[in-house]
C-alpha positions in Angstrom: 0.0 0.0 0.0 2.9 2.7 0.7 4.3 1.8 -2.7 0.6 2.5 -4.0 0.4 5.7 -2.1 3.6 7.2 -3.5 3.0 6.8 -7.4 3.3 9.4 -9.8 1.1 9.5 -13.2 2.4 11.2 -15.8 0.0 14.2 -17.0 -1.8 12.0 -19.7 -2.6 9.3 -16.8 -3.8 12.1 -14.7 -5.9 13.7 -17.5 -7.6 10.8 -17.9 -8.1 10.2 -14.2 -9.7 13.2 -13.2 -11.5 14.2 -16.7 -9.9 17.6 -17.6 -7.7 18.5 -20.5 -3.7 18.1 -20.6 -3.9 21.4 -21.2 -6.4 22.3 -18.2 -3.3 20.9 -16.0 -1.0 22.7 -17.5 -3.0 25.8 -17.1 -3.6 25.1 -13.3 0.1 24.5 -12.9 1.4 27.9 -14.4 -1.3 30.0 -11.7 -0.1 27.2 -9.4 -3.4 25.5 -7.8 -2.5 22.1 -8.6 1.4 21.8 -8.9 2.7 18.6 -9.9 5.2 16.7 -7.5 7.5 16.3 -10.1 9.2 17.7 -13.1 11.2 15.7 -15.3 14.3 17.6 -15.4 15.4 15.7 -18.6 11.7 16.0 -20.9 10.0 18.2 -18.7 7.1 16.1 -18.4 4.5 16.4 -15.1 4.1 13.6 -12.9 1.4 13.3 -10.1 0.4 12.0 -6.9 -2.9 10.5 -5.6 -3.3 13.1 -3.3 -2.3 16.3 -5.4 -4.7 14.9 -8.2 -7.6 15.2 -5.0 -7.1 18.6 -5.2 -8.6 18.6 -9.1 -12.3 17.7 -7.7 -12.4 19.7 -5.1 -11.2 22.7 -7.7 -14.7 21.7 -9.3 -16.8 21.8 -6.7 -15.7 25.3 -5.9 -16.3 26.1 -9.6 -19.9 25.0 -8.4 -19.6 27.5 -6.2 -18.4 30.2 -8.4 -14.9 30.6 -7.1 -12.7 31.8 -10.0 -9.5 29.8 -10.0 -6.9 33.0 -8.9 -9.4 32.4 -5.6 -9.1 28.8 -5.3 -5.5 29.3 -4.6 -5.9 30.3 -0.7 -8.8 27.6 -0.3 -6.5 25.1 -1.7 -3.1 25.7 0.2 -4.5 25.6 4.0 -6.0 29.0 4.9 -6.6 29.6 8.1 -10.3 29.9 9.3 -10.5 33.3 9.3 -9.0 33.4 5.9 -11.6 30.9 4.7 -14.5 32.9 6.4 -13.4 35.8 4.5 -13.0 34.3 0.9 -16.6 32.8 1.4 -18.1 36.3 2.9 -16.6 37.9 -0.1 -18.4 35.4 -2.6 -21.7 35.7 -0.5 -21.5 39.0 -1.5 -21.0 39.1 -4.7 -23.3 36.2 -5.8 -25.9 38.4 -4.0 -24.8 41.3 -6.1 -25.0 39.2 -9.6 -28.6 37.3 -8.1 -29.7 41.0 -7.8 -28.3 41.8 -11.3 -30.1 38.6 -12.8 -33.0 38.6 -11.0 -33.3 43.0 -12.6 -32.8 41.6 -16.3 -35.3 38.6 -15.8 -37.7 41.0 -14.6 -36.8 43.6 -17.7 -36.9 41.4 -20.5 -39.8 39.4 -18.9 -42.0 42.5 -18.9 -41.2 43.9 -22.3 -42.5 40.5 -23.4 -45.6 40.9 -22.0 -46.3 44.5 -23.8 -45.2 43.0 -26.8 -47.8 39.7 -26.1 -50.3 42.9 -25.3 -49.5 44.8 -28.5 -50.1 41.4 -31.2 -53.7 41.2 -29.0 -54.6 44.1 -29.3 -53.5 44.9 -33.0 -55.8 41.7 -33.9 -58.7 42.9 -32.6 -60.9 44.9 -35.4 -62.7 46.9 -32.5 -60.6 48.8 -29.9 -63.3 49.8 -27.3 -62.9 52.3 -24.3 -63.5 50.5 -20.6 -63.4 52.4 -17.6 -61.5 50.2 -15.0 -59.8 50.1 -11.4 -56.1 51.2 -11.7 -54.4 49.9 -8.5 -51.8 52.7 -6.8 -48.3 52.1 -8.4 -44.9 54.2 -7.3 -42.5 55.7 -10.3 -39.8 57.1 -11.0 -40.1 60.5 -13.1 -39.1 63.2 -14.4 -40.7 66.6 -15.5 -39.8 67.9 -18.6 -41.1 70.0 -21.4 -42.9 68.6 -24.8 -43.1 69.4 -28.3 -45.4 66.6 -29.6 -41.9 65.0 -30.6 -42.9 61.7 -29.3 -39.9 59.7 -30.7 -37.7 62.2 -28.5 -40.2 62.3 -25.9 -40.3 58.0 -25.4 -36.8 57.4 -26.5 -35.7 60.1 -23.9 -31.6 60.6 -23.4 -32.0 63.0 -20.1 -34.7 60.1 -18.7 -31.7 57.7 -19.5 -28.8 59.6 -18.1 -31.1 60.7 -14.8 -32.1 57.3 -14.2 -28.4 56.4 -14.5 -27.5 59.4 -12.6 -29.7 58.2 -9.7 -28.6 54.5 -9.9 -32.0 53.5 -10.9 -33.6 50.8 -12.7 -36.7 50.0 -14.3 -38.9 48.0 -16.3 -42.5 48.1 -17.9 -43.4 50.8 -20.6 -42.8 54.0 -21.0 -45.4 56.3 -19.1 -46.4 60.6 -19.8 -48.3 62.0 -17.9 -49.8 65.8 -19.2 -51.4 68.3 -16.9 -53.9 69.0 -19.4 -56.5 67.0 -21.4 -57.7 69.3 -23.0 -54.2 71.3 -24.1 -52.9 67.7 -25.4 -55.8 67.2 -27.3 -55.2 70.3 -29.0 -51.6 70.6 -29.6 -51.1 72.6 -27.2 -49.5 70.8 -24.3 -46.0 72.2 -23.4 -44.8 70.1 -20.4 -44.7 66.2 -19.6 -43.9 64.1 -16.5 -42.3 60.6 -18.0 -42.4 58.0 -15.3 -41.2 54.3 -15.3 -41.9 51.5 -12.7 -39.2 50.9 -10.5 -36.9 47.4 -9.9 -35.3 47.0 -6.5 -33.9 50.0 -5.1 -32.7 53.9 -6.5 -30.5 56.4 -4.9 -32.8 58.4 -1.9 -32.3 61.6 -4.3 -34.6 60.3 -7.2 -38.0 61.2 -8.0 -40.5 58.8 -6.6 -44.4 59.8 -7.7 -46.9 57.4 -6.0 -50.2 57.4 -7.8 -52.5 56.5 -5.6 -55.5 53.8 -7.1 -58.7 55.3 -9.1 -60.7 54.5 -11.4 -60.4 55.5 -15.0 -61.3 55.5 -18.9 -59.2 53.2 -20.9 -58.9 52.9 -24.8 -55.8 51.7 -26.8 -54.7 53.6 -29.9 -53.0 51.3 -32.6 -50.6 52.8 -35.5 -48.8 56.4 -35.5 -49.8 59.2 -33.2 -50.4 61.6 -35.9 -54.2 60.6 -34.9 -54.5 60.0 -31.6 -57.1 62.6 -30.9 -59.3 60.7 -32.8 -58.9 57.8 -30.1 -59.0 61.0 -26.9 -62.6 61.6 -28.6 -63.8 58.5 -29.1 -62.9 58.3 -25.2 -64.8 61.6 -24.1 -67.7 60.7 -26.2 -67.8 57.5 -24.1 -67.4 58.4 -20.6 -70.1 61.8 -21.5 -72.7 59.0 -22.6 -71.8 57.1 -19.5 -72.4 59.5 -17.2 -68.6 60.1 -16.0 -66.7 63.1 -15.9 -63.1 63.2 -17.2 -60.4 64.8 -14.9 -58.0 67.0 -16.7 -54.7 65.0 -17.0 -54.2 62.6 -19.4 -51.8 59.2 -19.3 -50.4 57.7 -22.3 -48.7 53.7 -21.9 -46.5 53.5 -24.9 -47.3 49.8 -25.0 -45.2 49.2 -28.4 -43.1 52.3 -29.3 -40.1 53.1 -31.0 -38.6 50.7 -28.4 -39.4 48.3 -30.3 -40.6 48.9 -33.6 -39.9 51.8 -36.6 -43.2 50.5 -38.5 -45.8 53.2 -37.2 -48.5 51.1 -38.0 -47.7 48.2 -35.2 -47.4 50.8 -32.5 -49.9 50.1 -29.8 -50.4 53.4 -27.3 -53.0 53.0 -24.2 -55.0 56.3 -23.2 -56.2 56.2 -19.5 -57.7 59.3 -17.9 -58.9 59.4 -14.6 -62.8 59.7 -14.2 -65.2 60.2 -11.7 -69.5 59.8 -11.7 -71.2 63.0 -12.3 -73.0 64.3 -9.2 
C-alpha cells in the first residue's frame, strides 16, 4: 500500500483520471493551484500523486460554487479559518450582487415581453373599445420635462436615460407621460410632460418617486402612429359623457409598443387612460 500511495502518473494518466484536458493541467500549474510533484528535469514532463490529483475535484466543486481559479489558490493551500471565512463572505456578496443583477434583467426582459404579447392582442382585434376600470396605486420614478409633440424624442428620452443612471435607478415596464392637461394635449397645445417608469429594487434616496394612488379611469388603446390620436381621446370623451362620467383633466399615455421596439408606425400600440369620476 505505501508503494501504492507514493505513485506518480504522468500528465496523460492524470488527464484521464480526473476528466480535464492536458492542457487544463497545465493551465492550473502555471497560476499554481495544482502543482505537480514532479518535473522531469530531462523531458519536462509532469508527474502526479494520488493526493495532489484530489485537489482537481475539489477545484470543481468550488467552480460550483463560483470561485474563479486565482481564488481557489488560498482555499487550496490551507488557509486559516479566518481566511476561509473571508474568501466565502466575499463570494456571498457578490453572488448576491449578480442574483440581484439577474434577478433585474429577468424582470426587464420578462415584462417587455408581455407589452409585446399585449400589443399582437390588441392589434388583432378589429374593434378597440374604451373600458373604464380600477387602476391599482403604483410608485415611479419620473421626471418633468417640457414637450413638443416629438414623441420619438419624448419615449426614446436621453435625459430620462442619463437621470435614471445618474440616480442609480432601474426600471422595467413601458414608458409612461403624464400631461397636466387634457384638453391642451388634445389640442396641440400641451407644453410640459412628466415621463415615469416603474421601478426594480432599489434607487438612490435623491430620485424622483411619484406614487399614484389607485382610481378609477377611462381606458382605450390607440393602434398605429400618433399623428391621430385625438381621434382615439374623442372617441374616449364621447364614451365616458354618454356614461355618465366626468373626465379629470390629465391625461396618461402607456406606450405599450413604441419606437422601443418597432420603426413600422402602424404596429405601435399606445393606451389612453384618464382618470374619471361619476357626475353628481
Amino acid at each position: 500500500m505505501a508503494e501504492n500511495k507514493k505513485k506518480l502518473y504522468s500528465i496523460g494518466e492524470a488527464s484521464k483520471i480526473c476528466n480535464v484536458s492536458t492542457k487544463t493541467l497545465r493551465f492550473y500549474d502555471k497560476i499554481g493551484v495544482v502543482t505537480p510533484d514532479y518535473v522531469s528535469e530531462e523531458n519536462g514532463y509532469r508527474y502526479y500523486s494520488d493526493v495532489t490529483l484530489l485537489k482537481i475535484p475539489v477545484i470543481k466543486y468550488y467552480k460550483q460554487l463560483g470561485f474563479k481559479l486565482e481564488e481557489m489558490i488560498g482555499l487550496l493551500n490551507g488557509e486559516s479559518y479566518q481566511g476561509m471565512e473571508d474568501n466565502f463572505r466575499k463570494k456571498i456578496l457578490e453572488l448576491n450582487r449578480a442574483e440581484q443583477k439577474i434577478h433585474t434583467s429577468y424582470v426587464s426582459v420578462n415584462d417587455w415581453y408581455e407589452l409585446i404579447r399585449e400589443a399582437k392582442i390588441v392589434s388583432g382585434q378589429n374593434e378597440h373599445p374604451v373600458c373604464v376600470k380600477y387602476l391599482p396605486t403604483q410608485e415611479y420614478a419620473y421626471l418633468d420635462q417640457e414637450f413638443s409633440y416629438d414623441y420619438r424624442d419624448s419615449v426614446i428620452n436621453i435625459p430620462w436615460t442619463d437621470y435614471l443612471s445618474s440616480m442609480n435607478c432601474a426600471i422595467t415596464g413601458p414608458v409612461i407621460i403624464e400631461y397636466p392637461s387634457l384638453k391642451d394635449k388634445m389640442n396641440g397645445l400641451c407644453r410640459t410632460a412628466r415621463i415615469m417608469q416603474q421601478i426594480i429594487g432599489t434607487c438612490d434616496r435623491r430620485t424622483n418617486i411619484f406614487v399614484r394612488k389607485g382610481q378609477m379611469v377611462a381606458s382605450i388603446y390607440h393602434v398605429g402612429g400618433y399623428e391621430n390620436i385625438e381621434e382615439s381621446y374623442q372617441k374616449m370623451l364621447d364614451y365616458t359623457e354618454q356614461q355618465g362620467y366626468v373626465c379629470k383633466d390629465i391625461s396618461i399615455e402607456r406606450y405599450v409598443l413604441d419606437y422601443w421596439t418597432s420603426e413600422i408606425l402602424d404596429e405601435f400600440v399606445t393606451e389612453i387612460i384618464v382618470p374619471i369620476c361619476k357626475k353628481v
